[in-house]
GUNU-466029 format. One record per residue (C-alpha): residue in one letter; x, z, y; residue number from 1. Coordinates in steps of 0.02 Angstrom, whole numbers, always signed. Example, Ala and Ser with C-alpha at 12.3 -4.5 7.8 and 13.67 -1.06 7.14 Angstrom:
BEGIN
R, pavo, X, Z, Y, mido
R, a, +615, +390, -225, 1 $
R, s, +684, +357, -53, 2 $
! end
This chain:
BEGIN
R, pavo, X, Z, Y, mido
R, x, +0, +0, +0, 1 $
R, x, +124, +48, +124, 2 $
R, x, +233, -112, +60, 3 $
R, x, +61, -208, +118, 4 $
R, x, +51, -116, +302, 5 $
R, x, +246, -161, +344, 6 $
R, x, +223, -327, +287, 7 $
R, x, +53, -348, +403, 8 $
R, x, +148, -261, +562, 9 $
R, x, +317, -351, +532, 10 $
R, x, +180, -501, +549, 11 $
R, x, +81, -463, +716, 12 $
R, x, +264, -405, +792, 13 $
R, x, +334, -582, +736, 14 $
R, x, +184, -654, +812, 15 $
R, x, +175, -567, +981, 16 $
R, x, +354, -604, +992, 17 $
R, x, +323, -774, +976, 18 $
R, x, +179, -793, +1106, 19 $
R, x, +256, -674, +1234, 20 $
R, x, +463, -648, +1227, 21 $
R, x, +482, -785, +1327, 22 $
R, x, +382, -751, +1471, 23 $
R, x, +429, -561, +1470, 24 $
R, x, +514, -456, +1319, 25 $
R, x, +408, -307, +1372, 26 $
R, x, +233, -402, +1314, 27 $
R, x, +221, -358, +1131, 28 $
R, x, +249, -186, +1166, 29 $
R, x, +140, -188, +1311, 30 $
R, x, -14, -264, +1203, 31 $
R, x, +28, -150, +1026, 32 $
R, x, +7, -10, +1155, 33 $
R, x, -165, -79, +1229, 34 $
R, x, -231, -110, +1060, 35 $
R, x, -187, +44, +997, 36 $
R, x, -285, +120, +1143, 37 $
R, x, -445, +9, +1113, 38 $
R, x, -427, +84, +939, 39 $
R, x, -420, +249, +952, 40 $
R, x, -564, +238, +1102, 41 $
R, x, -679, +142, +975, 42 $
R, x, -622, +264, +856, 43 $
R, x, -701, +432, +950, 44 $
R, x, -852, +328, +992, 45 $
R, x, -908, +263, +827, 46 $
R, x, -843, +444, +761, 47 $
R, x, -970, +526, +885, 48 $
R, x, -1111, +401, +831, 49 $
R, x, -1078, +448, +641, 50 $
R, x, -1088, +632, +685, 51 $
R, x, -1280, +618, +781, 52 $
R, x, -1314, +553, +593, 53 $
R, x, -1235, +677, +505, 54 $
R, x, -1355, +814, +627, 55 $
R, x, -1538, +766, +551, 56 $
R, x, -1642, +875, +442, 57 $
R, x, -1566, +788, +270, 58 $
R, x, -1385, +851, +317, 59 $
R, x, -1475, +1037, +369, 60 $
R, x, -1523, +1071, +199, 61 $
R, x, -1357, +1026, +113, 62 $
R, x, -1279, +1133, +254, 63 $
R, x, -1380, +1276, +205, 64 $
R, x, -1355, +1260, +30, 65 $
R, x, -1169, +1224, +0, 66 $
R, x, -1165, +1393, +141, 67 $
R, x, -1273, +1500, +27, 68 $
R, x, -1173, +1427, -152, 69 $
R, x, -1023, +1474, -55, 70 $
R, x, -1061, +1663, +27, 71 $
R, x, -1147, +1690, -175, 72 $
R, x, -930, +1695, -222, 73 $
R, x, -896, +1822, -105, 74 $
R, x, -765, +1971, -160, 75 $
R, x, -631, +2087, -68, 76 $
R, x, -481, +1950, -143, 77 $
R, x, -592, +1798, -109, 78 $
R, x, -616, +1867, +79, 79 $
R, x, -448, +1915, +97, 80 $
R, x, -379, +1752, +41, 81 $
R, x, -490, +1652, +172, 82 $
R, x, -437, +1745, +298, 83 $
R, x, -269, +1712, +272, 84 $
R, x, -291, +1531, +248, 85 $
R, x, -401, +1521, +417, 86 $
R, x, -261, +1600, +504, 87 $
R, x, -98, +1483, +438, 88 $
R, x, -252, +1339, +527, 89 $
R, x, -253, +1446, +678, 90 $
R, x, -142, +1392, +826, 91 $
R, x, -22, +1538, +782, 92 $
R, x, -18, +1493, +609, 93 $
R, x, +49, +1310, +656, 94 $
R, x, +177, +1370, +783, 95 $
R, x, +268, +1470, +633, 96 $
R, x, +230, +1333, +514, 97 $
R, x, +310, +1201, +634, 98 $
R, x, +448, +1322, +671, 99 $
R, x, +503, +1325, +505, 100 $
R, x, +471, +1128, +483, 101 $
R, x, +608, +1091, +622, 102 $
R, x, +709, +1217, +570, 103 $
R, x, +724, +1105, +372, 104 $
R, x, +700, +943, +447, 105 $
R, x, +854, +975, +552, 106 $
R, x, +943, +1050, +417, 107 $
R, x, +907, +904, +298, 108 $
R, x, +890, +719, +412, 109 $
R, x, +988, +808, +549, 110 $
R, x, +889, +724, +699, 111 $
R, x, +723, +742, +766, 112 $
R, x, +620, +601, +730, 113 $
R, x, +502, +666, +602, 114 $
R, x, +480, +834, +686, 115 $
R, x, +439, +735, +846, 116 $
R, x, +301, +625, +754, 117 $
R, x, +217, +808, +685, 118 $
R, x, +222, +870, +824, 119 $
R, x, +135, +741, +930, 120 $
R, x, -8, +728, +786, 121 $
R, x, -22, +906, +793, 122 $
R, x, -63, +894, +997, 123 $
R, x, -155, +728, +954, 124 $
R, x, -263, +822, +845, 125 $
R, x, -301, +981, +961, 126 $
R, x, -340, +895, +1107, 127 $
R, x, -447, +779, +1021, 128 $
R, x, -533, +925, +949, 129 $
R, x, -573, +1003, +1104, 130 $
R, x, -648, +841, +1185, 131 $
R, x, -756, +814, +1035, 132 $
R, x, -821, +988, +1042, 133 $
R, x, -882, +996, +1206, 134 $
R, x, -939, +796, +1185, 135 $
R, x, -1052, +855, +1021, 136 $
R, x, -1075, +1037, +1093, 137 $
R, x, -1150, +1109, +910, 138 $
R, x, -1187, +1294, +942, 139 $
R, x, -1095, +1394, +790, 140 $
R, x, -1181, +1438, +632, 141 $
R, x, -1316, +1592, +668, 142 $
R, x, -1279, +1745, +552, 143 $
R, x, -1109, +1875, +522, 144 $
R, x, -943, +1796, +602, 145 $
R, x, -806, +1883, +472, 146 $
R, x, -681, +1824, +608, 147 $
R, x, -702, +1808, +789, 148 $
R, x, -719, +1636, +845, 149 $
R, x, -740, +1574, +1063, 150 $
R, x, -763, +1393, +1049, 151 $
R, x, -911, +1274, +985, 152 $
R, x, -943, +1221, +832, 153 $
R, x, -911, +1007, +791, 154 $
R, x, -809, +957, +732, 155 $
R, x, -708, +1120, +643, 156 $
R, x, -564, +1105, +717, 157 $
R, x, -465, +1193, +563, 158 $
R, x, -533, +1059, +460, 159 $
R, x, -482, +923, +586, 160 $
R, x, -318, +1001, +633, 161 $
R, x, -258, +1037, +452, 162 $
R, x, -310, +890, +379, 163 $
R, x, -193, +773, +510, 164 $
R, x, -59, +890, +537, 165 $
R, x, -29, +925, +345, 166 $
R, x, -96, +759, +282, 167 $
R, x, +38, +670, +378, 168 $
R, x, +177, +796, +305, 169 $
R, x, +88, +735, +140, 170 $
R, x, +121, +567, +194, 171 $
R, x, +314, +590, +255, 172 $
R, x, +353, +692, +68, 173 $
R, x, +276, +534, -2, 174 $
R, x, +391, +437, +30, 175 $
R, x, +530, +569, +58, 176 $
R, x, +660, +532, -78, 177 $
R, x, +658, +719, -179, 178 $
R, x, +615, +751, -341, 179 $
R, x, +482, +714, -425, 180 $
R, x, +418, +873, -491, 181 $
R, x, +470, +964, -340, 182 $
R, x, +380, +812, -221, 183 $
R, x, +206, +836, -333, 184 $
R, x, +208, +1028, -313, 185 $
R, x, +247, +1018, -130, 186 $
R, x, +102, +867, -97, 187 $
R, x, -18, +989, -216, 188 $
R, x, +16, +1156, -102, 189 $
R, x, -40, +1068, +39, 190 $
R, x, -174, +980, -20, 191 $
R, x, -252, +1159, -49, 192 $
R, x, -210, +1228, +88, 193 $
R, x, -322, +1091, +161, 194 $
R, x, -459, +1115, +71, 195 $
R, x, -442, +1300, +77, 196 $
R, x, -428, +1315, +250, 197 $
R, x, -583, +1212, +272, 198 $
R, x, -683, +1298, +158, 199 $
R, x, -638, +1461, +233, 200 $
R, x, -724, +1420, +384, 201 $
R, x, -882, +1416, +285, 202 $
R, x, -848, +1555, +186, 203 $
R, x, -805, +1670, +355, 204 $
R, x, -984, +1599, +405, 205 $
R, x, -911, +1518, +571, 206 $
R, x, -924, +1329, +520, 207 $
R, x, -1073, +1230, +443, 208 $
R, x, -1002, +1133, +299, 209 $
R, x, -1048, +961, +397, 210 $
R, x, -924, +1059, +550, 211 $
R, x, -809, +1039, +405, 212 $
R, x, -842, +863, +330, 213 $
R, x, -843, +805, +526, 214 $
R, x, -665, +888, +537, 215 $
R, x, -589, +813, +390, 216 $
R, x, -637, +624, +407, 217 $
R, x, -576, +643, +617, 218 $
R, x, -437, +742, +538, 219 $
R, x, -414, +572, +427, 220 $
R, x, -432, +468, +558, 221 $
R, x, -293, +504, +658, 222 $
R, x, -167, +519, +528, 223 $
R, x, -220, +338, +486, 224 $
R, x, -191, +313, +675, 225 $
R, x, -34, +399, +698, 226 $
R, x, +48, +285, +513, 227 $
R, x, +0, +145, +588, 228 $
R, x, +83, +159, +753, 229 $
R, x, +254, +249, +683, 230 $
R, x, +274, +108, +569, 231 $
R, x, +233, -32, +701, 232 $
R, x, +366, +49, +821, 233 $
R, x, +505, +46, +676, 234 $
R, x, +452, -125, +662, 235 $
R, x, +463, -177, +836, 236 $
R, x, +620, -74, +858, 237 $
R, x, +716, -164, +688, 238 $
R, x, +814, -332, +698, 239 $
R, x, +701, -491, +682, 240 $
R, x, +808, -541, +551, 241 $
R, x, +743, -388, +430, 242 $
! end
């Protein structure tokens, strides 16, 4: 698949190239850049129309019943293990995370180019988060709060947050060349610790499970978003001749 992608970018860069270098270098970059805005704008609005869709009275019930089949689980470890989750997907929780993530990214590559493209999904992610909440403005789930929560409720922005800034570390150990057995353990981890932290948010009785579900696929969306980009730029930034 990824094989596929390069092979499409390497194309539209060979093809700007060829329509614009002569009349100013700076065009294909200039256009990849509009594009990608048009995308990401078209993006948030078909994103918002998908979530009025997701708010009718079929999506109510399956909110209120995955809640209910969720709070019936409910014990001192389960509770305590939610709360932890919910709080490595807090804003503290990704500052130590990150922390650490330069600290073996520097240790291991020596420069800062992957810890650069995490960190601007990660402020891609929460600032996108915030503008869709108060675009949607979803009051939060009625009932007990286990945790203390300030903001509104759509998209959940643990959901959305977690599933970009960990899906694209998934993405960088893909292709990461490690071992094996230690690259499927690593990709497994955090593919719990995306569901779990999503599901906590249920479970803690701040999020409806469509809060969730809206989270992940804008969570999906701009690691999609962010692939695309960092791979057109390499392109654009290699020798024609590769």
């Amino acid at each position: 698949m990824r094989k596929q992608l390069i092979d499409f970018l390497r194309g539209l860069k060979n093809l700007l190239k060829e329509k614009f270098h002569n009349s100013n270098p700076k065009w294909p970059y200039i256009i990849t850049a509009f594009l990608s805005t048009i995308l990401v704008v078209v993006s948030i609005i078909l994103f918002v129309k998908f979530t009025h869709g997701m708010m009718s009275e079929l999506f109510e019930s399956y909110d209120k019943a995955i809640s209910e089949y969720v709070w019936t689980h409910k014990s001192a470890f389960l509770t305590d293990y939610m709360v932890a989750v919910t709080e490595i997907g807090d804003v503290i929780g990704y500052g130590i995370v990150f922390g650490l993530l330069i600290v073996v990214f520097l240790a291991v590559f020596k420069h800062w180019k992957y810890i650069a493209q995490l960190g601007l999904v990660l402020i891609l992610a929460l600032s996108s988060n915030v503008l869709l909440k108060e675009i949607i403005n979803r009051s939060r789930p009625l009932g007990e709060h286990m945790v203390t929560v300030k903001t509104l409720s759509y998209p959940s922005g643990h959901a959305m947050v977690s599933m970009a800034f960990y899906g694209f570390l998934i993405y960088l150990i893909a292709y990461f060349k490690m071992n094996k057995v230690l690259k499927v353990c690593l990709i497994t981890i955090l593919t719990i610790l995306i569901l779990s932290i999503g599901i906590s948010r249920i479970y803690l009785g701040v999020h409806y499970p469509s809060d969730v579900l809206g989270g992940y696929i804008a969570g999906i969306m701009w690691v999609t978003f962010c692939v695309l980009i960092f791979n057109l730029v390499k392109i654009f930034r290699r020798d024609p001749a590769t």
